[in-house]
C-alpha positions as CSV (number, residue, x, y, z in Angstrom):
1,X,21.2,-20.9,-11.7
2,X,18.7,-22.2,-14.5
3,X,15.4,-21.2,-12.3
4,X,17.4,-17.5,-11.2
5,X,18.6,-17.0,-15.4
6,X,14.6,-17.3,-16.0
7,X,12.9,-15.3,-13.7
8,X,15.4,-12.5,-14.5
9,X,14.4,-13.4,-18.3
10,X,10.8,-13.2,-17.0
11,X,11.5,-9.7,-15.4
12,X,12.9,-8.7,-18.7
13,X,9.8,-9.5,-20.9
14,X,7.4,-8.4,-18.1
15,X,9.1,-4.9,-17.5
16,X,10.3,-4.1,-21.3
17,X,6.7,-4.5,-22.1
18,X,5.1,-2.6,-19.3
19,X,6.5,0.9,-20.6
20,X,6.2,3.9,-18.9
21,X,2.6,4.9,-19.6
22,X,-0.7,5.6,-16.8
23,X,-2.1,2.1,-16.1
24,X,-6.5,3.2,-16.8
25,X,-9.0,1.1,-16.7
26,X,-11.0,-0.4,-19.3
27,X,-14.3,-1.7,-17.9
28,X,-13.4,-5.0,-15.7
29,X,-9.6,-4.6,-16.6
30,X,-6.7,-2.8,-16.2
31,X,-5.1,-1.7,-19.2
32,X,-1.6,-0.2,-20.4
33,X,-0.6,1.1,-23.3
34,X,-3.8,-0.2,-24.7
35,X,-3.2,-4.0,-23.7
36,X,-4.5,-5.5,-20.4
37,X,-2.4,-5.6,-17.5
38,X,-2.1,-7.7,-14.5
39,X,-0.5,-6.9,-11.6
40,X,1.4,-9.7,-9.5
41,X,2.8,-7.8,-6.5
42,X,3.5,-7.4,-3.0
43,X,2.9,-5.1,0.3
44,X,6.3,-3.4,2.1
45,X,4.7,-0.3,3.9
46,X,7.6,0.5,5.2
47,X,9.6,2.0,2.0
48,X,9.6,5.5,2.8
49,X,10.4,5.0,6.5
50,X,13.4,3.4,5.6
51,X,14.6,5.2,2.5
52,X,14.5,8.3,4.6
53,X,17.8,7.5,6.0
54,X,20.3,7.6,3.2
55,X,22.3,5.0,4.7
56,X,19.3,2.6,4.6
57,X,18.2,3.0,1.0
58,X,20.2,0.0,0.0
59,X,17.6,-1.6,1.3
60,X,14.9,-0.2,-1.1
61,X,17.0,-0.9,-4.4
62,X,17.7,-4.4,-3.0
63,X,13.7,-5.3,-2.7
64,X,12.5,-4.1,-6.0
65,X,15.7,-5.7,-7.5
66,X,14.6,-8.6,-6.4
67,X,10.9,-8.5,-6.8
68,X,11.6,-7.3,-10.2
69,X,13.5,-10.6,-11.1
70,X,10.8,-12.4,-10.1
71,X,8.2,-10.9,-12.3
72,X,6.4,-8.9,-9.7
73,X,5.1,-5.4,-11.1
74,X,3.0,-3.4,-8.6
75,X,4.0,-2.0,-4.8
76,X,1.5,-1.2,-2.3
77,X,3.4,0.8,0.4
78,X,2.2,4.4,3.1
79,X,2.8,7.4,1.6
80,X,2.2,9.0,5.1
81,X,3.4,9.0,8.7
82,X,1.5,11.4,11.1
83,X,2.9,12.4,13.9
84,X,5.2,10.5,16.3
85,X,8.7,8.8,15.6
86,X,10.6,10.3,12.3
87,X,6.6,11.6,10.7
88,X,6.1,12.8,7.1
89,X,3.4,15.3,8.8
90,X,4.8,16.5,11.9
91,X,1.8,19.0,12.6
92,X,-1.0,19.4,10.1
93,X,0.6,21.1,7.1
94,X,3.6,20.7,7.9
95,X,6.0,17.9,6.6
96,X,9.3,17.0,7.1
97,X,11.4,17.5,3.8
98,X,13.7,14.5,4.9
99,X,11.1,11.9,4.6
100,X,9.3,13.2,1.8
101,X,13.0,12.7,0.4
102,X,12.5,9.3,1.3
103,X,9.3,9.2,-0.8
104,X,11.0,10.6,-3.4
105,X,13.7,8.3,-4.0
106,X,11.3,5.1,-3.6
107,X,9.5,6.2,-6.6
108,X,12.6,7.2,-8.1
109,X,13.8,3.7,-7.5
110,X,10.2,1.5,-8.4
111,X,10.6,3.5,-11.9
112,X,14.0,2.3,-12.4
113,X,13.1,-1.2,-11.6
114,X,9.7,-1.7,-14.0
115,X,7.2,-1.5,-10.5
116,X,4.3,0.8,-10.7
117,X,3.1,2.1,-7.2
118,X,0.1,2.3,-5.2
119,X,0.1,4.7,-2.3
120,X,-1.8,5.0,0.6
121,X,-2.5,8.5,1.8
122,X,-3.7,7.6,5.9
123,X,-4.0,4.4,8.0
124,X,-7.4,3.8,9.6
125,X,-4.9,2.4,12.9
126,X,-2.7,4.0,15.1
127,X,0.4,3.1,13.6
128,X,1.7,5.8,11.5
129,X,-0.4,8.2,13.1
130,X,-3.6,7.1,11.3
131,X,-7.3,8.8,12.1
132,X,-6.2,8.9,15.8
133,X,-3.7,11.5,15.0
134,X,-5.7,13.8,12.7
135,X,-8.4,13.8,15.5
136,X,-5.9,14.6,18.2
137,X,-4.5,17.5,16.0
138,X,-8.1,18.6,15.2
139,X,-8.8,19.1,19.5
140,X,-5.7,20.8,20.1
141,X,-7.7,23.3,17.8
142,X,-9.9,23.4,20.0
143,X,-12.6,21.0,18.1
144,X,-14.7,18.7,20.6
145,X,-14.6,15.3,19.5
146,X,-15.9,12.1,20.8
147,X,-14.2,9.1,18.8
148,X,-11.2,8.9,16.6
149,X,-14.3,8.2,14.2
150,X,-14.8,11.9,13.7
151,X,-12.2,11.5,11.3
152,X,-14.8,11.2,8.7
153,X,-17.1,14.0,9.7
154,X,-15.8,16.5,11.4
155,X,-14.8,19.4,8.4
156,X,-11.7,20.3,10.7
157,X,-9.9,16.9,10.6
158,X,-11.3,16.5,6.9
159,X,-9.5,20.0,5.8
160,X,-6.5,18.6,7.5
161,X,-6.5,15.1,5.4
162,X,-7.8,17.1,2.2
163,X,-4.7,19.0,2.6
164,X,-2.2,15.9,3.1
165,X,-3.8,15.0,-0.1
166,X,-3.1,18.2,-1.9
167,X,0.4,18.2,-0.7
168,X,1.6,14.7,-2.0
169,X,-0.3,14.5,-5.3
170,X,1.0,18.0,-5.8
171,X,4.9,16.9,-4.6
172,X,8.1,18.0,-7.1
173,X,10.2,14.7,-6.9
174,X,13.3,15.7,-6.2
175,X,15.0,12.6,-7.8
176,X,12.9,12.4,-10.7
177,X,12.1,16.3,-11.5
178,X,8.2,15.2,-12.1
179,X,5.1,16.0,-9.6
180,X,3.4,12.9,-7.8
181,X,0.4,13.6,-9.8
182,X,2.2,13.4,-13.1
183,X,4.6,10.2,-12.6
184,X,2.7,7.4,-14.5
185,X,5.3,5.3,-12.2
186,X,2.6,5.5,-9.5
187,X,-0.5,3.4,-10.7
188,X,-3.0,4.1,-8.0
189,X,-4.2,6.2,-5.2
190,X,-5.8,4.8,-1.9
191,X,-7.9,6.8,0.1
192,X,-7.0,5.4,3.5
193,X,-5.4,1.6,4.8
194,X,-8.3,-0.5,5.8
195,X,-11.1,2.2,6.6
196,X,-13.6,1.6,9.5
197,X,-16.1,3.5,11.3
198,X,-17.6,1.0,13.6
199,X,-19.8,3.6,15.3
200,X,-22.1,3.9,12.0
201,X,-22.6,-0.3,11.3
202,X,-25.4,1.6,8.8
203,X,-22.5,2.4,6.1
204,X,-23.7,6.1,5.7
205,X,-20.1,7.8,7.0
206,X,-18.1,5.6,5.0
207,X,-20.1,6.0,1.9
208,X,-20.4,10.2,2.3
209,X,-16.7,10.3,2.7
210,X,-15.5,8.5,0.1
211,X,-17.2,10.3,-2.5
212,X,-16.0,13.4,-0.9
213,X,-12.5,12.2,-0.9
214,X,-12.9,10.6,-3.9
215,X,-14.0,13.8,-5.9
216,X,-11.4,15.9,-4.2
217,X,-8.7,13.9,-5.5
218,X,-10.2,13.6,-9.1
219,X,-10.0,17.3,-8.8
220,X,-6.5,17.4,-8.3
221,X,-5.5,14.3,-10.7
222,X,-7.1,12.7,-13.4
223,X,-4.3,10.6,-14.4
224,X,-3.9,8.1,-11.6
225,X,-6.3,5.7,-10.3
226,X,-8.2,5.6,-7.1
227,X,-9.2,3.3,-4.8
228,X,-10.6,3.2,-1.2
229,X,-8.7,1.0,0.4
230,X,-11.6,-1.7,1.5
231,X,-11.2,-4.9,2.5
232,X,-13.9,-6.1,1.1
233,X,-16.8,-7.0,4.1
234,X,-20.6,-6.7,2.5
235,X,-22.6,-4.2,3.9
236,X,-26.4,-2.8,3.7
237,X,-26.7,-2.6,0.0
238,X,-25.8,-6.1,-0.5
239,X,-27.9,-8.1,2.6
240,X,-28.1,-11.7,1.4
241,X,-24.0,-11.2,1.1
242,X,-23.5,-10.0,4.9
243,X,-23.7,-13.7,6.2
244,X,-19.8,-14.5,4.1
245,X,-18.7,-11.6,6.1
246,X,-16.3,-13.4,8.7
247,X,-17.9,-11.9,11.4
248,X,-17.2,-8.4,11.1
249,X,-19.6,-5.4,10.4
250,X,-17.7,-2.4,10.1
251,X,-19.3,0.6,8.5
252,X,-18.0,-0.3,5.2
253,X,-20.1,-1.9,2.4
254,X,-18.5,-3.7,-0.7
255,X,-21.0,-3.2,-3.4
256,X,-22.1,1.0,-2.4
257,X,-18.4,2.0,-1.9
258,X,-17.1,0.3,-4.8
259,X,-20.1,2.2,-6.8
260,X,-18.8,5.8,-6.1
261,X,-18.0,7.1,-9.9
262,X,-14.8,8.1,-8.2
263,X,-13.2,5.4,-7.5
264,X,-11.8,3.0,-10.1
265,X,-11.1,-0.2,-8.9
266,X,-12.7,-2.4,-6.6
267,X,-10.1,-3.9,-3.5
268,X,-10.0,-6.8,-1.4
269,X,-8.0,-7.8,1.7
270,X,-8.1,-11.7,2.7
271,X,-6.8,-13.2,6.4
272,X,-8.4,-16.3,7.2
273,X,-6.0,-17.0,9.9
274,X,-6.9,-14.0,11.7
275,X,-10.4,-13.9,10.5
276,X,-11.0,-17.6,11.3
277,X,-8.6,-18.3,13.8
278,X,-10.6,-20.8,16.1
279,X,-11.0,-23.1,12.5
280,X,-8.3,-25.5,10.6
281,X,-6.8,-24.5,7.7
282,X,-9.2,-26.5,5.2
283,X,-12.3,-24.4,6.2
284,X,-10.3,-21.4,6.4
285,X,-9.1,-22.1,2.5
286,X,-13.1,-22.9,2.4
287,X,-13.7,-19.6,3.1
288,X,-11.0,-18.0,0.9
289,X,-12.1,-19.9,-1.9
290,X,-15.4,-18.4,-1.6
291,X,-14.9,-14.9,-0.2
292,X,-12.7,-14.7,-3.6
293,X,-15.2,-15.9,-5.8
294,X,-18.1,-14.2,-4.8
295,X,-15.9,-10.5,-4.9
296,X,-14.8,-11.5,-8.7
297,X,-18.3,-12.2,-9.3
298,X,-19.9,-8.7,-8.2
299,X,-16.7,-6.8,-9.3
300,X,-17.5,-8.2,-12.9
301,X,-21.6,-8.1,-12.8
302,X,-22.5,-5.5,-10.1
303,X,-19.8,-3.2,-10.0
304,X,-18.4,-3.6,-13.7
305,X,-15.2,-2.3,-12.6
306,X,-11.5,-4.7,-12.2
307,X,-10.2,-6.1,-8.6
308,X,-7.1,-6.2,-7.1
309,X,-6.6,-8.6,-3.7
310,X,-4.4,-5.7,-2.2
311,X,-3.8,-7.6,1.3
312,X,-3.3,-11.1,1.6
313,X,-1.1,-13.8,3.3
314,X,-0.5,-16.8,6.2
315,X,1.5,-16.1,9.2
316,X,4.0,-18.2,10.8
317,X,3.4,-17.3,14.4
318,X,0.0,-19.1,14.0
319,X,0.5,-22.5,15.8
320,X,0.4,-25.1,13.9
321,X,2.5,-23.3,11.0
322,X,3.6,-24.6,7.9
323,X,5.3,-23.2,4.5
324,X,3.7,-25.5,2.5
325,X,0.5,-24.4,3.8
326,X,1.2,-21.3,2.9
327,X,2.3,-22.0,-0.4
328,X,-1.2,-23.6,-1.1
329,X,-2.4,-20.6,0.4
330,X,-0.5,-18.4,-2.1
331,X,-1.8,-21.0,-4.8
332,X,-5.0,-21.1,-4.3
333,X,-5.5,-17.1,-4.3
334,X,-2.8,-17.2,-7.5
335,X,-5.3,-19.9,-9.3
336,X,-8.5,-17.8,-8.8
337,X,-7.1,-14.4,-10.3
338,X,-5.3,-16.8,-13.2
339,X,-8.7,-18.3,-13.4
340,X,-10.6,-14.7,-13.8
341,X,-8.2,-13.2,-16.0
342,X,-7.7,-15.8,-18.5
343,X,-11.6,-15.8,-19.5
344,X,-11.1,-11.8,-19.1
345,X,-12.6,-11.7,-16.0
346,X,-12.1,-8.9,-13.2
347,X,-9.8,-10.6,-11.2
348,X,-6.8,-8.1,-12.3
349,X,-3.8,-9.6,-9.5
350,X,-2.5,-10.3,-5.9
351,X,-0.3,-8.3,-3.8
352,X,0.9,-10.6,-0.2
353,X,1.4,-9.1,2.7
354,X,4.8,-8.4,2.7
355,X,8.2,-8.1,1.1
356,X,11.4,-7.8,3.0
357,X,14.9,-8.5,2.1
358,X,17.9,-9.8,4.1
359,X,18.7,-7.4,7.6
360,X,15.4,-6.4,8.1
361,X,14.6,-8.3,11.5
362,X,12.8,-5.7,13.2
363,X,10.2,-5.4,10.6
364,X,9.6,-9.0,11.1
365,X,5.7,-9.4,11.4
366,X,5.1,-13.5,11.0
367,X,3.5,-12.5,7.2
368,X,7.1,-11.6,6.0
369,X,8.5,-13.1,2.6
370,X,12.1,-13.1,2.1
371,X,12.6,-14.4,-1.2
372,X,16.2,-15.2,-1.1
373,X,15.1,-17.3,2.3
374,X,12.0,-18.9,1.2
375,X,12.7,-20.8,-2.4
376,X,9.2,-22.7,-2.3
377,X,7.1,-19.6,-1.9
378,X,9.3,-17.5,-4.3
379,X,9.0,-20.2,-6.8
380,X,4.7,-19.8,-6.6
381,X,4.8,-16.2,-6.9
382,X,7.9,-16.6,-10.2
383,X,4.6,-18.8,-11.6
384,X,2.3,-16.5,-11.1
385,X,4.0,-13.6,-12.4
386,X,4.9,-16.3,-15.9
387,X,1.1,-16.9,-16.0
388,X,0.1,-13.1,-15.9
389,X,2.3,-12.5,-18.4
390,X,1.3,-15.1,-20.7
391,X,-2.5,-14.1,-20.8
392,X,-1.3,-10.2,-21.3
393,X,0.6,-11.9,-24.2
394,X,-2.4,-13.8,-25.3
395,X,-4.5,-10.8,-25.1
396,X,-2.0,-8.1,-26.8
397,X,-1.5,-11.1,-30.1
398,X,-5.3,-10.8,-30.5
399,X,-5.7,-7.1,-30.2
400,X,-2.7,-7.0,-33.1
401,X,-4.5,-9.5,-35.5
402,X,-8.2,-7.7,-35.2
403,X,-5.9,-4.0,-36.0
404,X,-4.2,-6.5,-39.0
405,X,-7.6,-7.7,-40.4
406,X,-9.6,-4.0,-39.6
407,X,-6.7,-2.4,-41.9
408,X,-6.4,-5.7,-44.5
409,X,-10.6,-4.5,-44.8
410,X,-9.9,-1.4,-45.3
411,X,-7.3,-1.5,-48.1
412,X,-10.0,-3.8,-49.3
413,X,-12.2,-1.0,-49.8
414,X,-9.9,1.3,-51.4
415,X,-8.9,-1.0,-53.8
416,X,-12.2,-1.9,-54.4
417,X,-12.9,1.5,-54.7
């Protein structure tokens, strides 16, 4: 009862401070209402899908509730489904108005429970539709097109996506009476899930349609935050990093993409287990040690701009599973953002992969926390979130003395005067 009565405390302190203004950036951090702010979350994709049924949206209240009381702030989730089973976009430009419903009442919902929002506007994979689906729609319109990788050049498909964004940015929340791109509720934009155009390994696509993207959403919204969704492999710009890439070359690059004046913040995704799987678990943590590091490092010297490790996590279908493994996982990642942020760094938080709550079997995926069912790990993340919150703390004291002593100098001068 004592460890519950404090991390609902904590949520309290954490969330009365936060406010309701647009979280902006203020070189390598993330600032609101003029202090920094560090975001301690979590991943559950599947808010929309679920909150589109009115009988399910219990379900949606019951994980922010309980994220909330444990001092977590930010929520990464899809705000698309394209094509297929129940889709937002059933055909291009056309939506269905019960899911977007579902859309609505999830941000209703994160705003009532202190949790800013970053949404993701496609998925590089199949599921959810994805590039496949926008390239499939783009044929039946008669466009020839060799790969699903003529997502990113072909000007039908693009108009198509362009148009997706127009059409949530531009949404009327039906719960909340306030557009998309006016809801400081929603922290960030992402340009797409995990983007990857493996038939250009030189970078070029990737690069040429973010900035595209990128400047069509700033052109739309200047209050919300973008990002592009990377997870983080080094590409062309940056050789002598390429060799910490975990075997993957991709068509995405780090350092250029992170460059593009549109975007705001640089992302990260981290699975060592998948990444590494033929390897134990100390070289994978090895690696994660160092993959974070060096990331932190260029965020805060190359790209001057804040991080966020948007994806991480251990799964429990890997043989060999254990939860205190994981925890350490969860630590070590938690102690390298701590680290960053309490010198000021760029490091600005950690969202796992993902949250569920109780009766949600199906969505089961191995990398599922449950917080009610897993006290060890829920305890980590209630320390990180304590931490977080101490340095913003730390931070917002000092900013109040130097405004004490600037205006104590300046009464200085009129009475000297």
């Amino acid at each position: 009862m004592k460890l519950w009565t404090s991390a609902l405390l904590l949520a309290i302190f954490i969330h009365g401070v936060a406010g309701d203004g647009f979280v902006k950036t203020g070189r390598t951090r993330f600032l609101l209402n003029g202090s920094p702010y560090y975001a301690n979350g979590f991943n559950a994709y599947w808010l929309m899908y679920v909150a589109s049924d009115p009988s399910q949206r219990s379900k949606v209240s019951a994980v922010f509730r309980e994220a909330s009381s444990h001092g977590l702030t930010v929520a990464r989730t899809w705000a698309f489904s394209d094509g297929g089973y129940r889709p937002l976009q059933y055909s291009p430009g056309n939506y269905n108005e019960q899911m977007f419903q579902g859309m609505d009442f999830v941000v209703a919902e994160a705003r009532r429970f202190g949790i800013k929002l970053i949404l993701s506007l496609v998925n590089n994979y199949e599921n959810f539709g994805g590039k496949k689906q926008y390239v499939n729609w783009a044929r039946s319109k008669g466009q020839y097109l060799n790969s699903d990788d003529d997502f990113f050049r072909n000007p039908v498909v693009k108009g198509f996506y362009k148009n997706h964004i127009r059409t949530v940015l531009n949404r009327y929340n039906s719960f909340t009476r306030i557009h998309y791109k006016d809801d400081p509720t929603i922290m960030a934009w992402e340009l797409m899930n995990e983007p990857r155009c493996t038939s250009d390994p030189s970078g070029r696509t990737i690069q040429a349609w973010i900035m595209e993207m990128a400047s069509f959403v700033k052109s739309i919204d200047r209050n919300h935050l973008l990002e592009a969704g990377l997870e983080g492999f080094y590409g062309h710009s940056s050789p002598q990093r390429m060799r910490l890439n975990p075997g993957f070359n991709i068509g995405t690059d780090f350092i250029a993409n992170n460059r593009i004046p549109g975007i705001d913040f640089a992302t990260l995704h981290s699975y060592p287990d998948q990444w590494l799987s033929s390897s134990n678990d100390q070289y994978q943590l090895s690696f994660l040690n160092n993959w974070i590091s060096t990331h932190i490092q260029d965020a805060e010297y190359i790209l001057h701009k804040p991080i966020l490790l948007t994806e991480f996590g251990k799964s429990w279908k890997v043989p060999g599973f254990s939860t205190s493994e994981r925890d350490i996982l969860f630590n070590t990642v938690y102690y390298k953002i701590y680290s960053s942020a309490r010198r000021g760094g760029a490091a600005a938080g950690g969202l796992f992969w993902q949250l569920l709550t109780e009766g949600m079997d199906s969505f089961r995926d191995g990398y599922e926390i449950i917080l009610s069912q897993n006290p060890s790990t829920a305890n980590v993340i209630t320390q990180q979130s304590r931490r977080l919150y101490q340095i913003r703390r730390i931070f917002a004291r000092m900013r109040n003395i130097e405004r004490w002593k600037r205006a104590r100098a300046a009464r200085g001068k009129r009475i000297g005067n």
